[in-house]
N, C-alpha and C positions, 0 to 999 in steps of 0.2 A: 601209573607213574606220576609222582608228583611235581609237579612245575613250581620253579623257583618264587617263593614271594618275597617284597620288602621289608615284610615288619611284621613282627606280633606284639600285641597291646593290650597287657590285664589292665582292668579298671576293678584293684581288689575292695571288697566290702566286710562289712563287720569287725567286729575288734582284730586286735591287730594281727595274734597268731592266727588266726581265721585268714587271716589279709598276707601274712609270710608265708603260709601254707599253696596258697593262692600264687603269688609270685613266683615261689619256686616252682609251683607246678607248669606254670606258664613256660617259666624260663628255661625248663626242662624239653619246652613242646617246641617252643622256638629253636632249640639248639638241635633238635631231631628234625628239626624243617630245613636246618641252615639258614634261618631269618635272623633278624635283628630283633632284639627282647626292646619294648618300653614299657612304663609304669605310667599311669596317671593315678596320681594319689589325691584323694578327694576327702576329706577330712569328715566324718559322721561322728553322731553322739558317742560311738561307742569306740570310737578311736578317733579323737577331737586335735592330735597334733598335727601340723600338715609338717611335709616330708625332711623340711629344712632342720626339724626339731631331733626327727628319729634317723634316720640315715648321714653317712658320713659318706666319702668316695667309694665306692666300690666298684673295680672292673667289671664292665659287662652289663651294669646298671644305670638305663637312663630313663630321664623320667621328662613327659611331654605333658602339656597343659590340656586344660578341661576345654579352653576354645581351639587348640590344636587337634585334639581328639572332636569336634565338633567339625571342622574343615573336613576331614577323615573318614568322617561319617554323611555330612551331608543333612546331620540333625542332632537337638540335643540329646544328653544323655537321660532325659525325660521321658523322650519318645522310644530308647533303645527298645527293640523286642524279644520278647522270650524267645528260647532256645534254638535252633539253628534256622539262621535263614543268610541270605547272600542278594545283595542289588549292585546295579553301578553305580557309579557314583561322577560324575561329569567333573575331566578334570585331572582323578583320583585314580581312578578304575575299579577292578570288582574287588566288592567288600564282602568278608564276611564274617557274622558276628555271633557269640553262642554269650547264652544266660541261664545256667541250668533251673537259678529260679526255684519253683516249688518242687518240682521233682529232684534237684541237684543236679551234679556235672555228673559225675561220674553213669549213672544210669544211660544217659545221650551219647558217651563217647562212640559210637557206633556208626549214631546217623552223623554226627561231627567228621568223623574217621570217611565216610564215603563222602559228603559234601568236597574234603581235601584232596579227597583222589579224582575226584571225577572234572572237578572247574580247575580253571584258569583264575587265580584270584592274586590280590594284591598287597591285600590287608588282610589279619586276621585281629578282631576285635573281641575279647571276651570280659563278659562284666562277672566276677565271682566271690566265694568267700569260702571254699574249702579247698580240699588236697582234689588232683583227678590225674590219670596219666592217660593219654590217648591211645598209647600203643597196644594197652590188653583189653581193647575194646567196651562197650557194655558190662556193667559191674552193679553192685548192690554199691548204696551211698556210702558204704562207710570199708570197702573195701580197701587194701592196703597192702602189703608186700613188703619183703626183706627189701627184693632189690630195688623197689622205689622209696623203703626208707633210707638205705645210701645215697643214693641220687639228692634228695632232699637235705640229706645230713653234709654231705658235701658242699653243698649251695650255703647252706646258715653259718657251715662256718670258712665260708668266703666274704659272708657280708659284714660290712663293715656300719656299726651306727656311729652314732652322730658323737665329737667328744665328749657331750656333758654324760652318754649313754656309756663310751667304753674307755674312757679315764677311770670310769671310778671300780670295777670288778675284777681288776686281775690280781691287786691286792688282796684278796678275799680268796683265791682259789690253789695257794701255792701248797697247801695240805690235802689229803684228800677228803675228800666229805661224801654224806648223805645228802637228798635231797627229799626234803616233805613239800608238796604241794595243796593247798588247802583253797579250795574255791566254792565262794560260798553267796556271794553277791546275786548275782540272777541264775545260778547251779542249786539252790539250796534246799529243791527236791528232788535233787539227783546225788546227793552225796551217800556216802559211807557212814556205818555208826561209828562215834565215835571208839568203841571197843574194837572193830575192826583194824582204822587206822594202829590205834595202838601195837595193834599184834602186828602188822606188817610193818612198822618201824622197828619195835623189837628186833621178830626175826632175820630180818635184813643188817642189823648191826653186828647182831650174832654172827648168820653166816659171811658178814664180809669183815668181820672184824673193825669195822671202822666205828668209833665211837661221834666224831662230830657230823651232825646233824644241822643241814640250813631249809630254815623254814619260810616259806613266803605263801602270803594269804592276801586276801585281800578283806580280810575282815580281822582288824587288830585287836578284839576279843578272843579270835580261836588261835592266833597267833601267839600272843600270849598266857593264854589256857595251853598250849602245847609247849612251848618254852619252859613252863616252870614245871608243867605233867615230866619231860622227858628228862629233866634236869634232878628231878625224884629219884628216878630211875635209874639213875648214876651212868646218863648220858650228855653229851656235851651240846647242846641248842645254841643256835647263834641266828642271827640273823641280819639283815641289811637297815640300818636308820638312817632314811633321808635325811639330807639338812638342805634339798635342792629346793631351791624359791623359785616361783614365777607362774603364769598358767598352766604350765604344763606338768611340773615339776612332779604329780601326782604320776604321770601317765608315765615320765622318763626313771622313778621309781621303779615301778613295774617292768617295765624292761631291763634296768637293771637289773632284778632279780631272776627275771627270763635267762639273762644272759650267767649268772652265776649255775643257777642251775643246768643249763645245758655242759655243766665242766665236774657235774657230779659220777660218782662211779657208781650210782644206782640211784631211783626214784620211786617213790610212792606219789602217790598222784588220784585225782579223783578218773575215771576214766572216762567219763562224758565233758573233759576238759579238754580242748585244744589245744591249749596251755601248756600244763602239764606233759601231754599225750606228744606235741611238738619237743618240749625240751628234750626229753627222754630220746626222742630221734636224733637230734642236734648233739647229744650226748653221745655218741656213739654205744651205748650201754642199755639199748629199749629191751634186748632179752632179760638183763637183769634188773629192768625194774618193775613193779610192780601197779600194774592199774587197779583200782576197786571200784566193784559197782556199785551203783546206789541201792541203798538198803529199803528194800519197800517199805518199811515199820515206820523209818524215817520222812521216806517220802507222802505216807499217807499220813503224818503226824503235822506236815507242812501245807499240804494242802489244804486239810480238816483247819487248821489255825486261818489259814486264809480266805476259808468259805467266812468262819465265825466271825473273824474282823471284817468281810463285808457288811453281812450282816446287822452288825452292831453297828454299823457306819453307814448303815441305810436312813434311818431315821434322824442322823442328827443333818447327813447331809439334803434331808428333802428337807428340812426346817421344822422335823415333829418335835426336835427337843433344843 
């Protein structure tokens, strides 16, 4: 039997859908606890806005500070330790904390699952950066399910971002559209050829009949290499043009177009995308869209180009030339 605790507390990491996916899962594990959900949003390279930028009210979502979470703990989030362990905490009382780290969550959920049933605890602390559900215990990392894609699709589209994030996308979704995902920035030995994409945007227009097509990359070459390709083809390409200014204005882009595309009625997407892989959930539409894998040709084409450019960049950077 499980004994009632105070709170559960994701400290989500990596970009951002990596960091949503995380959230929700949390908030999903909290609500199976009957705890209280909070966040501690901690701002990294790879998701550099802190919370004030990206989130707007949203019931059910609160968020506590890095030296609140340090009271709680008893130690910084430097010392946190890998995957599941539990101390007291003087004060506080029993804590305990999971990181699934290099193995992942989902693999742990098991020993996670009997730490909860067997202590008396107070906190529960988790540092993450993927999707993980507690209740189907132990899983492969990349496992997934219908009914904890609804569970998760119901959460995203409870939350609420920030105004400069959801002022500006409902404009854009009053027709129905496609959605192309194109990730290519640190994915771009993992993608699809591009004759692939092509056939899975075709086909998908075809059997849904929908001719417009919204595109978001994060690479404004292939972005508009596909805009004028699908536009050939006598389909209708649109996409999102920032005009938002400031530090962040890169990052509230991109969610932006997060957020458009989770209102598509089918998606193409790379499939070692969270991104993508997230929308498509958020969508209520992930049977009908479409993931691709990455095309080996490609990916060893990408790699071979990056051995060669060390290579050639060995000698200028020891000082030979």
């Amino acid at each position: 039997m499980r004994l009632a605790l105070k709170r559960v507390i994701v400290v989500p990491r990596n970009g951002y859908l990596n960091r949503f996916q995380s959230m929700a899962s949390v908030s999903i594990l909290a609500q199976e606890l009957e705890a209280e959900f909070s966040v501690c949003w901690l701002p990294q390279p790879a998701a550099p806005a802190p919370g004030l930028v990206v989130f707007g009210e949203t019931p059910g979502l609160a968020f506590i500070s890095e030296s609140e979470l340090q009271t709680i703990l008893g130690y910084s989030l430097e010392s946190f330790p890998l995957y599941v362990n539990s101390q007291d905490v003087s004060g506080v009382g029993k804590v305990v904390t999971f990181a699934g780290h290099d193995l992942g969550e989902q693999p742990l959920m098991s020993e996670l699952s009997q730490e909860l049933r067997v202590s008396e605890f107070d906190y529960l602390v988790i540092v993450a950066g993927g999707r993980f559900s507690e209740s189907v215990g132990s899983q492969s990392i990349d496992w997934d399910s219908e009914d904890f894609r609804e569970l998760r699709r119901g959460w995203y589209q409870a939350l609420e971002f920030s105004p400069d994030i959801d002022s500006v996308w409902p404009e854009f979704v009053r027709e129905p559209f496609l959605g192309l995902h194109l990730r290519y920035s640190d994915r771009s030995h993992q993608t699809p050829s591009r004759a692939e994409i092509e056939r899975a945007v075709v086909e998908l227009c075809g059997s849904s009949g929908i001719e417009r097509v919204f595109i978001a990359s994060d690479s404004r070459k292939e972005r508009d290499h596909w805009s004028q390709l699908l536009w050939k083809l006598g389909l209708s390409p649109w996409f999102f043009e920032s005009n938002l200014v400031g530090e962040f204005s890169g990052d509230t882009a991109a969610l932006v177009d997060w957020r458009i595309l989770t209102h598509a009625q089918a998606i193409v997407y790379f499939g070692e995308s969270s991104f993508g892989y997230e929308a498509a959930v958020a969508s209520g539409n992930f049977n009908a869209s479409v993931a691709l894998a990455a095309n080996p040709l490609v990916s060893l084409g990408v790699r071979t180009r990056k051995i060669a450019g060390t290579v050639l960049g060995v000698p200028r950077r020891r000082g030979w030339l």
